[in-house]
N, C-alpha and C positions, 0 to 999 in steps of 0.2 A: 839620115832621117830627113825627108822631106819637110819643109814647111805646114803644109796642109797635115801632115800627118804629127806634127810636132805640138800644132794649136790644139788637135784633139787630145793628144795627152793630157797637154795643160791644162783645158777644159774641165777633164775627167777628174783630173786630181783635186782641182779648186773645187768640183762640185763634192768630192768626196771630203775635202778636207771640212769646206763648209758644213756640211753635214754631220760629221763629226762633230765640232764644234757647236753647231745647234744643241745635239745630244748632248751635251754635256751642260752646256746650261739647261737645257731640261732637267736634267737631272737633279740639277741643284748643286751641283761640286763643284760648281767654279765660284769663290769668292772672289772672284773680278766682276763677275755679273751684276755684285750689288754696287760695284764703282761706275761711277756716269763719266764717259770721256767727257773734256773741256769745249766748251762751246767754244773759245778760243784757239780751240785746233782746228775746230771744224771752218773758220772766217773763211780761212783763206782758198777750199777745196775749190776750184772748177768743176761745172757739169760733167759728168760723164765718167767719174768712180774712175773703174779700171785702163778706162777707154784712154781718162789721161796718163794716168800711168806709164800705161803698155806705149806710149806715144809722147814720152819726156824728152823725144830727141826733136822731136818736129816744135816741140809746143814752147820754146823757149825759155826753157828752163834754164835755172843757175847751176854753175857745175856745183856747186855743194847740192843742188836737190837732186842732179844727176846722180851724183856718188850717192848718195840716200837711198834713190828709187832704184840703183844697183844693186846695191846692197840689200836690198830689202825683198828682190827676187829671187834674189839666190838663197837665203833665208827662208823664203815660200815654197822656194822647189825642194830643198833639202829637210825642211820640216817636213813638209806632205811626204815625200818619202820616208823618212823615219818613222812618221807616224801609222804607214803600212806595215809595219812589223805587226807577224801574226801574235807576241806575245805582247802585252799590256806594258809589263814594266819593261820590255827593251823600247816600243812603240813610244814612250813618253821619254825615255832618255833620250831618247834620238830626237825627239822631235824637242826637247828642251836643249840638248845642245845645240841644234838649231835656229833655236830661238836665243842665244847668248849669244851666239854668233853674230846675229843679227844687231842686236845689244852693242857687242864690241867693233863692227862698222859704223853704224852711227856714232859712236861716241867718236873713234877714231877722224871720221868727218868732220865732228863737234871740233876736236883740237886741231885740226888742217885749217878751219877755214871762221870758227866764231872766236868773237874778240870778249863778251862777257868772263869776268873772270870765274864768277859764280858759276856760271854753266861750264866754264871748262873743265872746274876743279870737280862739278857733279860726272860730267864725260869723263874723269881721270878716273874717280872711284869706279864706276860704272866697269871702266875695262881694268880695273884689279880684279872686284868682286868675281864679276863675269869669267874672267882666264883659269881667277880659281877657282869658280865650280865647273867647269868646260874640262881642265882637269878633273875633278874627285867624279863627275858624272863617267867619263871614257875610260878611267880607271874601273869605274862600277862596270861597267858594258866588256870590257876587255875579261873581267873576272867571270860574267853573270849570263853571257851569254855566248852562244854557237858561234 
């Protein structure tokens, strides 16, 4: 798969995923909506959203936000396709296992490379929790679906 023909998938799927996501807080079902992310997270972004991102290898990044911003596409690619599942409750397993996934990357990063002990022992929980629902969800999807 070509380049040029690989960015329009990805395109496609971020615009579907977003969309998706828009819908659902429209709808009012997502109780994250009423949560405000931390203006302390936002300090440190750079202009240019995906743009940095997609371009963590040039922009001199730390290999911890490398491993992060890895992790955190592979997590994007494999939720957007989960989340294509023509039935609703395989669509959200997949795309929640996904996202635990994602969960037990960073944390996995948290314990490689941060020294707080607080945060590491929240990253240790984090990949308990996480492995065991990542388990009871694939266990449901093995039983519950084609």
């Amino acid at each position: 798969m070509g380049a040029p023909f690989r960015e329009i998938v990805m395109n496609t799927l971020k615009r579907t995923f977003i969309g998706v996501w828009a819908l659902t807080i429209a709808a009012g079902t997502a109780v994250a909506a009423d949560m405000a992310y931390p203006e302390k997270c936002k300090a440190n972004m750079s202009s240019g959203g995906d743009m940095a991102v997609q371009s963590h290898e040039m922009s001199g990044a730390s290999e911890y936000q490398k491993e992060l911003m890895d992790g955190m596409k592979a997590m994007n690619m494999n939720m957007m396709q989960g989340m294509m599942q023509k039935d609703a409750d395989v669509s959200f397993i997949c795309g929640m296992i996904a996202h635990h996934m994602g969960a037990i990357s960073m944390s996995e990063a948290e314990l490689k490379h941060g020294k707080n002990a607080q945060a590491r022992e929240m990253a240790q929980k984090i990949i308990g929790a996480q492995k065991q629902e990542v388990a009871e969800m694939t266990k449901w999807l093995n039983e519950n679906s084609d």
